[in-house]
N, C-alpha and C positions, 0 to 999 in steps of 0.2 A: 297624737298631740305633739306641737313643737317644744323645740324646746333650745338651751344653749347651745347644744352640743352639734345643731342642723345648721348652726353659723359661725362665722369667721372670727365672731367676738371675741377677745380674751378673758380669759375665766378670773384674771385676776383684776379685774374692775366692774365696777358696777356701773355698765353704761348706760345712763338714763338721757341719753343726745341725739336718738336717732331723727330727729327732725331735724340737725343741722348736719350727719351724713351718717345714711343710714347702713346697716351691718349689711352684707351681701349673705345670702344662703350661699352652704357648700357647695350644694348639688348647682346652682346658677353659674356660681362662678365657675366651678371645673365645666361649661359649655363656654363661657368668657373665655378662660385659656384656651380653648380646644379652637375657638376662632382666630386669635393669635398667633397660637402655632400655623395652622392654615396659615393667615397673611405672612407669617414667615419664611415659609418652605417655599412658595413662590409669590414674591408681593407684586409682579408684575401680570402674571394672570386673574390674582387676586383682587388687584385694584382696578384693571385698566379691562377685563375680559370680565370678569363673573361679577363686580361690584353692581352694577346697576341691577341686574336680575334678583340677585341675594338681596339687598334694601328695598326693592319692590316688594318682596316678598314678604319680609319683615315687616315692612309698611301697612299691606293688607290685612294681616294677623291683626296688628294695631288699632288701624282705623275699625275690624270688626268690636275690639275690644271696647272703642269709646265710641261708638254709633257712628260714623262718618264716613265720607268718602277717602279712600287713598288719595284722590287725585290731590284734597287739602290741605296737606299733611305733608310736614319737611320735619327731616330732625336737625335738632338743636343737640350744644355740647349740656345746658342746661335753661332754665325759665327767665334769667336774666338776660342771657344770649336771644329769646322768641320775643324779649318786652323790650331791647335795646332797637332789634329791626322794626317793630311796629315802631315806635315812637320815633326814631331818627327818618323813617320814611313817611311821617304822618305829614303830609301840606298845610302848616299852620300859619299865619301871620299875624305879626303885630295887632294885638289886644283880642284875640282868638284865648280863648279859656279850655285849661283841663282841669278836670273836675275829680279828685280824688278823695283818701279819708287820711287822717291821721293817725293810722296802724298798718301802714303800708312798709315793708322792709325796705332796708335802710340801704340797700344797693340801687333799690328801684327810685326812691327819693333823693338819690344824687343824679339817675338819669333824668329824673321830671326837671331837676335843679337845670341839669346842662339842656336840657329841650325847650326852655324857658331862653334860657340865656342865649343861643343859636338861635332862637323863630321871635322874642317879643313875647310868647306866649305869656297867659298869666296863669300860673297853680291856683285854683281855688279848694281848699278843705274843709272835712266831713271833720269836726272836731269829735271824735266817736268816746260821750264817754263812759266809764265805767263807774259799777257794774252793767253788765250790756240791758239793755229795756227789753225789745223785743225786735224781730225782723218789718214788722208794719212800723214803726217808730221811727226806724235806721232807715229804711225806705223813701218816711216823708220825709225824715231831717235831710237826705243826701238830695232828694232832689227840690227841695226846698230853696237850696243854692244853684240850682241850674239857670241858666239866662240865655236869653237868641246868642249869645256866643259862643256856648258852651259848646265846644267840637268831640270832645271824647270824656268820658269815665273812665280811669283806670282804678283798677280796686283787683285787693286779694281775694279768692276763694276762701281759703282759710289763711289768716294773717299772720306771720311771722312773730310779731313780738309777744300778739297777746291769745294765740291761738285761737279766733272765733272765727265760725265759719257764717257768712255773711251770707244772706238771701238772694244768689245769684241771678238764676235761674226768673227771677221778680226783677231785679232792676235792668237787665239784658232785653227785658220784654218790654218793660216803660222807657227804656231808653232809646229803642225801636221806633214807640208811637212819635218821640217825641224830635226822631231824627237824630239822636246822638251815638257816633259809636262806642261802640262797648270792647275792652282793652282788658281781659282777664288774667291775671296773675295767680296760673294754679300749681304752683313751687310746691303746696305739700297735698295735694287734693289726691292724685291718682295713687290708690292703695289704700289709703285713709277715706274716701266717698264712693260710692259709686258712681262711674262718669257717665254720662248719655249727653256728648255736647249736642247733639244733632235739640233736643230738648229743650238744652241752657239756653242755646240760640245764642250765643255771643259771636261778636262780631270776628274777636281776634281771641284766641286761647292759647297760653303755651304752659307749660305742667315739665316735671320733674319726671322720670322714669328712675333715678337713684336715690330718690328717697324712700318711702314708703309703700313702692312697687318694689323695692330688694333688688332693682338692677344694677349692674354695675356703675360705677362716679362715670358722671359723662355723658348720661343718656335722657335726654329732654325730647320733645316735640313740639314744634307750631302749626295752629288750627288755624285757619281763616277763610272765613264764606269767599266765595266763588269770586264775588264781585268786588275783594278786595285786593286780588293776585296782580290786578293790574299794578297799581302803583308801592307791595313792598318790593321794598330792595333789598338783596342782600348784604350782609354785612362785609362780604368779601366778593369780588368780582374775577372769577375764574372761567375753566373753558366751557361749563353749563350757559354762560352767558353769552347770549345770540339774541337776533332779532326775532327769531319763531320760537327761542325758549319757553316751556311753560313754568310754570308757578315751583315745580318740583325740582326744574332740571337747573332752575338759575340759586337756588340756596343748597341742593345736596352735593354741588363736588367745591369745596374752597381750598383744593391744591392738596398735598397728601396727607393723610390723618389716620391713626387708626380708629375704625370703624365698628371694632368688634364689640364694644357696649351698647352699639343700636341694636346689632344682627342679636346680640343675645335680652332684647327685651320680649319674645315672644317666649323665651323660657323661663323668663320672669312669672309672666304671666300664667303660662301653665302652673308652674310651684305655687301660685296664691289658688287657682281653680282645683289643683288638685288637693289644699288643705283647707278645706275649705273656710277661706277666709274672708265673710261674713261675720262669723262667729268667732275667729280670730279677734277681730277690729272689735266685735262685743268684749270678748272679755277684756283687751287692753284696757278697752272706756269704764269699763266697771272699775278694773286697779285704780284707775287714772281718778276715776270719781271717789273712791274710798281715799286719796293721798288728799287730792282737795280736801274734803270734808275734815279729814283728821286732822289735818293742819290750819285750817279757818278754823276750827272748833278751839283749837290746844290754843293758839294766839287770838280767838276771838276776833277774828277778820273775815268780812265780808266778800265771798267768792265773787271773780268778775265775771265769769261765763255763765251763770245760770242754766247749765249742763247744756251750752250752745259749742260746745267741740266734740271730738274725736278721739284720738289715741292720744291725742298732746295737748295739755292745758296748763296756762299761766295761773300761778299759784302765788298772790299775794304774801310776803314776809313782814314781820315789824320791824321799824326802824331799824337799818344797820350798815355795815360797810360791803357793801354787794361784792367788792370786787376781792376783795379779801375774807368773805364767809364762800364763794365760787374757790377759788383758791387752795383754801384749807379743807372743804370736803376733796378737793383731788389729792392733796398730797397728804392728809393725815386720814381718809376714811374710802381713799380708792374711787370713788365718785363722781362721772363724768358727766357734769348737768350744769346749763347756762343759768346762771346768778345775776343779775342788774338792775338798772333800775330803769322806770317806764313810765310815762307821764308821774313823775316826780315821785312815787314810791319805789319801794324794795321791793322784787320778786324773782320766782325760778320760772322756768318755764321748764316741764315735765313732758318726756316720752315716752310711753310705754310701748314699747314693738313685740311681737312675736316672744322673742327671747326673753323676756323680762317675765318674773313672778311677784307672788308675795311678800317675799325674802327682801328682793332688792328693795320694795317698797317699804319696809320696817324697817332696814338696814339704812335708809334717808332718812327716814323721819327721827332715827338714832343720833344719828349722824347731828342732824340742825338742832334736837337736842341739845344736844356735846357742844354746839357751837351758840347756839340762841338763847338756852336755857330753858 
């Protein structure tokens, strides 16, 4: 059984954030340094001799872990970096529509903002609201807003602010019949779901490896069917970039970087297959549902998820000053958990990772006690 003492955590917080950056295992990170040291001791064999063989390699580990081909597959520093190149290379023009939801993170909704403002495009939104109804509901509502102009979907796997995970795998398919592409934002999916894109069918995928896969900050990937290689562009134009470049070789080199948070996401991956985490992600979700429940019960509010998440759910508060009850659980109760507020109410948004028990969980709800009454 996991536990605190297998991660990097400090013992003297209760850190309930790992959705906004998740705790690395010991044993992962000591191969992270170990890669390090390597590029250190000689970066010029490291980088310029063994890097493409070493990332192929890691690559393939990968693509076996989420059903795909290597050939698809580039890494990214993170999910924002995979949905910045789709979208800045998407061919849009004036009164061309993207079609998104209103629980989209709020980095990705200043790049819709600038992709609008640079093409004419027009954002149209899935005003998504709460408490969530059901995956057929959100389905017809989302595409209920589609029109012959509608050129792309962007939407999260599971959403940032209010933790649901949305009916992918369903709107990637109808979005298909219907000629529209599909633009997936999976920042906290891989760890927390089981992935099988080759299944989801989405046109464009890009996902976190340092969230809730435990690899080190830094380590994302981007998916994109065959027939979309042609026209992304990389965000940076380095010496992968030729006329016979393929898909792989024009986004993995943008000049020197260290590398060794890619090379170490197949040891990521071994640490979650070897504890077996399946039942990891159950018990989290069970903490995660007993904090919901006790706290909509204690304040008499209405849960928004309808047990449509995972290790991390947005937990309605009553009436209060978000930014100053966020505030005082860190510095009067050691307590490191996102507090604001989200379509016009007060809430936290809760994550239970591996390292977290029941303790921490009683120790919060002490906590908003002390603070809420």
């Amino acid at each position: 059984m996991l536990t605190r003492a297998d991660f990097l955590i400090r013992d003297d917080i209760t850190f309930l954030n790992h959705g906004s950056f998740g705790a690395c295992p010991k044993r992962v990170f000591a191969q992270y340094q170990a890669w390090q040291l390597r590029l250190e001791r000689q970066p010029v064999a490291f980088l310029l001799r063994e890097r493409v063989a070493l990332m192929a390699d890691a690559c393939e580990q990968i693509a076996a872990y989420l059903n795909v081909s290597a050939d698809d597959i580039v890494f990214v520093t993170n999910a924002t970096s995979g949905m910045n190149i789709a979208l800045r290379s998407l061919p849009l023009r004036a009164g061309d529509e993207i079609l998104t939801t209103s629980h989209e993170y709020g980095a990705i909704n200043r790049l819709l903002a600038y992709t609008a403002a640079k093409t004419g495009a027009r954002i149209v939104r899935h005003e998504v609201k709460l408490p969530y109804a059901s995956d057929s509901d959100f389905t017809e509502a989302l595409f209920a807003l589609a029109t012959p102009r509608t050129r792309a979907i962007v939407i999260s796997h599971i959403t940032s602010p209010s933790a649901l995970i949305f009916p992918i795998a369903q709107i990637c398919q109808r979005a298909r019949q219907q000629g529209i592409l599909t633009i997936v934002d999976g920042a906290h999916a891989p760890g927390q779901l089981p992935l099988d894109l080759d299944s989801i069918g989405a046109d464009i995928y890009t996902g976190n490896f340092h969230k809730w896969l435990c690899a080190p900050k830094g380590a994302g990937f981007l998916h994109a069917r065959r027939e979309h290689h042609a026209w992304l562009e990389p965000l940076i134009i380095s010496h992968g970039w030729r006329d016979d470049s393929d898909f792989v070789e024009r986004n993995e080199w943008g000049g020197t970087r260290d590398i060794a948070a890619f090379l170490t996401v197949p040891a990521a991956i071994a640490f979650l297959r070897k504890h077996d985490w399946d039942s990891v992600v159950a018990d989290c979700h069970n903490l995660a549902t007993q904090a919901q429940d006790r706290l909509c019960q204690r304040y008499n509010l209405e849960s928004y998820s309808q047990g449509q998440f995972a290790q991390m759910v947005t937990i309605p508060l009553p009436p209060c000053d978000a930014a100053q009850i966020k505030a005082r659980l860190y510095d009067e109760h050691s307590i490191e958990i996102p507090v604001g507020m989200f379509m016009g109410r007060c809430g936290l948004r809760l994550s239970v990772a591996a390292y977290n028990n029941a303790g921490d969980i009683d120790h919060l709800l002490a906590a908003l006690g002390d603070l809420l009454g």
